[in-house]
N, C-alpha and C positions, 0 to 999 in steps of 0.2 A: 425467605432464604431458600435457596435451590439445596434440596440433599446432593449431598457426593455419591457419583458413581458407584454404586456396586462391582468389589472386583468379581473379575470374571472367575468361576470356578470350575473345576473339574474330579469326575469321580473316577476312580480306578473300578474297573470291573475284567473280570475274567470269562473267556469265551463260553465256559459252561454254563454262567450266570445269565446268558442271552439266548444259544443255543435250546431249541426245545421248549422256550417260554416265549410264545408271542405278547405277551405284558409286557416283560423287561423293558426295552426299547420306551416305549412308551412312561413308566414307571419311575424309570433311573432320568429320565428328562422333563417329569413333571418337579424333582426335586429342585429345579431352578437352576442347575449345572448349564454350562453350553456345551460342557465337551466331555467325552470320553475317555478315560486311559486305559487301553484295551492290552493287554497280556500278550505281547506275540512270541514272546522265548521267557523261560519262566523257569522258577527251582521247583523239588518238591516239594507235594503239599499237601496235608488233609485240611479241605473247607468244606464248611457247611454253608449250603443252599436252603435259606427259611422257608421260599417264595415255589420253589421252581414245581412243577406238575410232575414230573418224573422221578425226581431223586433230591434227595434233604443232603448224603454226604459224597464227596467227590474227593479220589485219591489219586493223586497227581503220583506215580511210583518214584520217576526219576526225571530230574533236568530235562526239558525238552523244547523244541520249536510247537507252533501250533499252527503249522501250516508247511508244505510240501519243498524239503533243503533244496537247495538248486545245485545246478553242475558245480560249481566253483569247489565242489568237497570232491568228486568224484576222484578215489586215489587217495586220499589224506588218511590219515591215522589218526589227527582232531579232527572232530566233526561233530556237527549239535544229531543229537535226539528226535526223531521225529516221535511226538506223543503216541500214545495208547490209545485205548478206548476211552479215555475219558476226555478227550479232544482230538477226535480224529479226522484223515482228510484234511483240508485247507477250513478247521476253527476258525482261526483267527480270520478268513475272509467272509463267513456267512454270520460273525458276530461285529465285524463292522460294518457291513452293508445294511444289515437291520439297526444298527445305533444311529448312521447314518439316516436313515428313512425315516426316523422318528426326528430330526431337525440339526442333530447332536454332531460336532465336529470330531473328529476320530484322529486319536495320537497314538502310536504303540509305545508300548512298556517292555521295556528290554532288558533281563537280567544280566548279566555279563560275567563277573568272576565267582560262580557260585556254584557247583552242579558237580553232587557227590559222587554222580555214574562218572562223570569222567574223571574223578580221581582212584574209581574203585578198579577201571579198567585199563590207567592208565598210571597210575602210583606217581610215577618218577614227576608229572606234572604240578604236584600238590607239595604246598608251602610245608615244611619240616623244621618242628623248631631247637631248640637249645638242649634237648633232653634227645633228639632221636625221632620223636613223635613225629607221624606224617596227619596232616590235614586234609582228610580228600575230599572235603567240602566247599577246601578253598584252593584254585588254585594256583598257581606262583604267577605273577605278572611278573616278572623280571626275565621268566625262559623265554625264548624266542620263539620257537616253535607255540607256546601260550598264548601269546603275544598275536603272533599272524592270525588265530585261529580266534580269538577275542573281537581283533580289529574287524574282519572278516565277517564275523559272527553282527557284531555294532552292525554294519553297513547291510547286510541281508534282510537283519529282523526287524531293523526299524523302517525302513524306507519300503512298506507293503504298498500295494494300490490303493489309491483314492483318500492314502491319508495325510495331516498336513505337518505332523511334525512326529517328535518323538523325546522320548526320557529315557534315557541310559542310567541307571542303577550297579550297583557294583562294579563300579568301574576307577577299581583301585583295590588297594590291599584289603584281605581278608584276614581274621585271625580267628580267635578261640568263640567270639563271644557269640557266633551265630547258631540255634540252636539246632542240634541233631536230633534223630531219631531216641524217643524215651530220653533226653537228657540231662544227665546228672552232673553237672559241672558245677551247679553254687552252693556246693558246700563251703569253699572258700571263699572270699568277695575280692575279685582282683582288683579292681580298682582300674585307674585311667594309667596307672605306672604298670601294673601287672601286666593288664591288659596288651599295652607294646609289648613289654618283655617275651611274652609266650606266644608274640606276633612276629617278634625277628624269624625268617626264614634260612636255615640252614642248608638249603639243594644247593650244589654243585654251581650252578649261577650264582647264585647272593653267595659265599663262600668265594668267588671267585670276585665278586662284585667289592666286598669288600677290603679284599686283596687290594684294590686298585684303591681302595682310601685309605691303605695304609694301615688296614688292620689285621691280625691275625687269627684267623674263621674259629682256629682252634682258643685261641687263649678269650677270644669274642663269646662264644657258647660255655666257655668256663665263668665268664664273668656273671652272663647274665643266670647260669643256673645260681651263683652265689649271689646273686639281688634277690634271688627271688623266696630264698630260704625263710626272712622273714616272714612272706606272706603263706607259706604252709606254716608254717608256726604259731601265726595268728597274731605276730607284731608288728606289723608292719604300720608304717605313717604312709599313709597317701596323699600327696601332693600333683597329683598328676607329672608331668614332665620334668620339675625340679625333682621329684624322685628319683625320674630315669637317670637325670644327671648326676645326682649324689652316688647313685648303685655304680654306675657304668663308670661317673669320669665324666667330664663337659667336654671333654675331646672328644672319646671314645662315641659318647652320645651321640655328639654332633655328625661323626662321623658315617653310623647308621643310619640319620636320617637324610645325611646328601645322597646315598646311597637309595635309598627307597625309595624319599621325595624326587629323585631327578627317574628311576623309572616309572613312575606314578606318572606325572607328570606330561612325560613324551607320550605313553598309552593313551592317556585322554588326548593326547593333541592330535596322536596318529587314528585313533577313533574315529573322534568327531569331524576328522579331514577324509576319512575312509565314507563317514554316512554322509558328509556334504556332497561328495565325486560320486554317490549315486543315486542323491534326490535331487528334485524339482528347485528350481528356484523358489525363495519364500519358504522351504523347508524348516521349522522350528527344531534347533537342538539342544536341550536340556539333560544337564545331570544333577541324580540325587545325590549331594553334598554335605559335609560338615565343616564348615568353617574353621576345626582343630586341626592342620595338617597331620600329626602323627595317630591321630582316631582309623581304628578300621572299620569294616562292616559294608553294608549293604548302601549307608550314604558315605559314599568315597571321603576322604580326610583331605583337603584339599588347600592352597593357598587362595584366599577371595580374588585379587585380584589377576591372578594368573588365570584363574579358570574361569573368570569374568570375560578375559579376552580371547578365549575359544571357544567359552561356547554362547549360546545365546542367553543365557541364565540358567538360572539351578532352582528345585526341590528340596527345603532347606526344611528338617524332620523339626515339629513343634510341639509334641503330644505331651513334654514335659517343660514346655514353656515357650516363650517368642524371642529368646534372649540371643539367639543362633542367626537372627536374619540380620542383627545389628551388622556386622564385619561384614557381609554382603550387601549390603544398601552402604556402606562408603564407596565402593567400587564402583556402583552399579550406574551407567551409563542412561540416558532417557528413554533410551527402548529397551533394556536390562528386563528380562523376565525374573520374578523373586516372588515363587512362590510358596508359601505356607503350607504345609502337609499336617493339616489333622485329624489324626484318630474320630473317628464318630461312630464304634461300633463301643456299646458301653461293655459290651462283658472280653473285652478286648484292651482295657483301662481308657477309652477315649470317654468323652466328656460331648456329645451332640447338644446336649441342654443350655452347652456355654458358649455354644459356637456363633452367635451374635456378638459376644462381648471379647471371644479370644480374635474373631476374626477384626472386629475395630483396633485393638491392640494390634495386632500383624500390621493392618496397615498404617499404622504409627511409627510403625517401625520399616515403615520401605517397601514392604510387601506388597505387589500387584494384583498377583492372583492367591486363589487358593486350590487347596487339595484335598481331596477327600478321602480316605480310605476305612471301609472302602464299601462301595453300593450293594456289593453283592453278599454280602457277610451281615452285613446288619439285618435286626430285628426292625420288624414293623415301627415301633415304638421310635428304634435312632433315626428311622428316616422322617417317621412324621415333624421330628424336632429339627432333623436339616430344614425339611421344607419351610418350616417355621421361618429357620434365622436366615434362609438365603432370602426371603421374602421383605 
């Protein structure tokens, strides 16, 4: 009996993780990957480099491009970051030329609603929830002005030379749960119900937004501070969604998420039609996804089958289990991209030891490729156990 194909896999790495190490290159494609996912706009970060000859930690300060913004900002008030010194110059194009040269296909990784300099220098951009509170980590997809400067942002960072596709990330609402600088937020445990609640946005668009559903912005922020009592108090039931419904009203609920889900929605669509109109034919477009439309975060909360038909598939997060790619494999089409993203940095909570037996599961479950996160962060040890199971 002939073995089944090995799905194809890919590691995420960051320009620093390649720059300055003639190894890398070489090292991150002996793990049995074919392709790279290379960083070209990215949030802040402190990462540790195990491997690299020059420097163990590298501090990302603020949100930034890792390569040279082009005219299209020249005049604008949004506008990406150009990095520091800790990727400087066009990174992002002497860290795919060397991935490249080692055998490796090269995809960019594009942060999108995430990047706290622009909420620190631009406030009024940034999601504000039910108490007052501004979030300048996240910023509001519903402003318009966000919106152009996101789409804008999509179709520059992903579409660099010589690469073949690209993964769009944050590309949808943002709330509480992403971590800040030192942060102290789990003292309480929100839940999948809190979580939305202290995700609704309050700026003068979503206020206006949900004007037009019929709701009242002001007596809306009243409500949800009075769902949320509970959970400071420590009693709360969590049900995910059925909570929201019980706290808010099935109306009222309802009514926030046509409201969010329909600007979610159009962003991805005007996105990924923004990086089609300026890649190559054969350009791959993928977004990281959560098949819960009302989930925020860094993998968008999405409907499967809507975002099945814009984009080319999605990065569906697995690190606590395979059960996420189910609702995306009904959708998914015979050229559907559905890929698995697992954790394999162990001191990171990922599991590399398992990653033969997690990745057979994935593909049980629909899954084509996989993901790896991520090459440049792991210990000796998690890569020798990739090499193991991709083998």
């Amino acid at each position: 009996m002939t073995a089944p194909e090995r799905p194809s896999a890919s590691a995420f790495v960051y320009p620093w993780d390649v720059n300055g190490d003639p190894r890398a290159p070489e090292r991150i494609a002996a793990l049995g990957v074919r392709q790279a996912t290379l960083a070209s706009a990215y949030h802040s970060t402190r990462a540790l480099t195990p491997r690299h000859p020059r420097h163990r930690i590298v501090t990302a300060r603020y949100a930034a491009v890792y390569y040279p913004a082009g005219e299209r900002w020249a005049g604008r008030a949004l506008r990406p970051y150009q990095a520091g010194d800790w990727a400087p110059g066009d990174a992002y194009a002497e860290a795919s030329e060397a991935l490249a040269g080692a055998g490796l296909d090269v995809h960019t990784w594009v942060i999108l609603a995430h990047s706290s300099r622009l909420g620190a220098e631009h406030p009024e951009t940034s999601v504000v929830n039910a108490y007052g509170d501004r979030y300048p980590w996240a910023p509001c997809i519903a402003q318009p002005a966000t919106r152009a400067y996101l789409t804008d942002l999509a179709a520059e960072a992903a579409v660099r030379p010589g690469v073949a596709g690209t993964e769009l990330e944050s590309l949808g609402w943002y709330g509480l749960q992403h971590l800040h600088a030192h942060d102290k937020t789990a003292g309480v445990g929100l839940g999948d119900a809190g979580q939305y609640l202290m995700a609704l946005c309050f700026c003068p668009d979503c206020r206006d937004g949900y004007g037009g559903q019929g709701l009242d912005a002001d007596e809306l922020a009243a409500a949800v501070r009075r769902a949320l009592e509970p959970l400071w108090r420590g009693t709360a039931q969590d049900e995910g969604w059925p909570t929201v419904e019980k706290s808010l009203g099935g109306t009222v609920a309802a009514a926030t998420r046509a409201w969010r889900d329909g600007r979610a929605r159009t962003l991805q669509e005007a996105a990924v039609a923004a990086v089609r109109a300026a890649a190559p034919d054969g350009f791959q477009v993928l977004l990281h996804a959560d098949p819960v439309a009302y989930h925020c975060g860094a993998n968008a909360g999405v409907d499967p089958a809507h975002v099945l038909s814009v984009a080319d598939g999605v990065v569906v997060p697995c690190a606590g289990g395979t059960d996420l790619l189910a609702p995306f494999a009904e959708h998914a089409r015979a050229d559907t991209v559905l890929a698995a993203n697992f954790t394999v940095v162990s001191g990171m909570g990922g599991s590399p030891g398992t990653l033969a037996a997690d990745a057979a599961r994935a593909r049980e479950l629909g899954a084509t490729e996989l993901r790896l996160y991520h090459a440049g962060l792991a210990s000796d040890g998690d890569l020798a156990a990739v090499r193991a199971a991709l083998r």
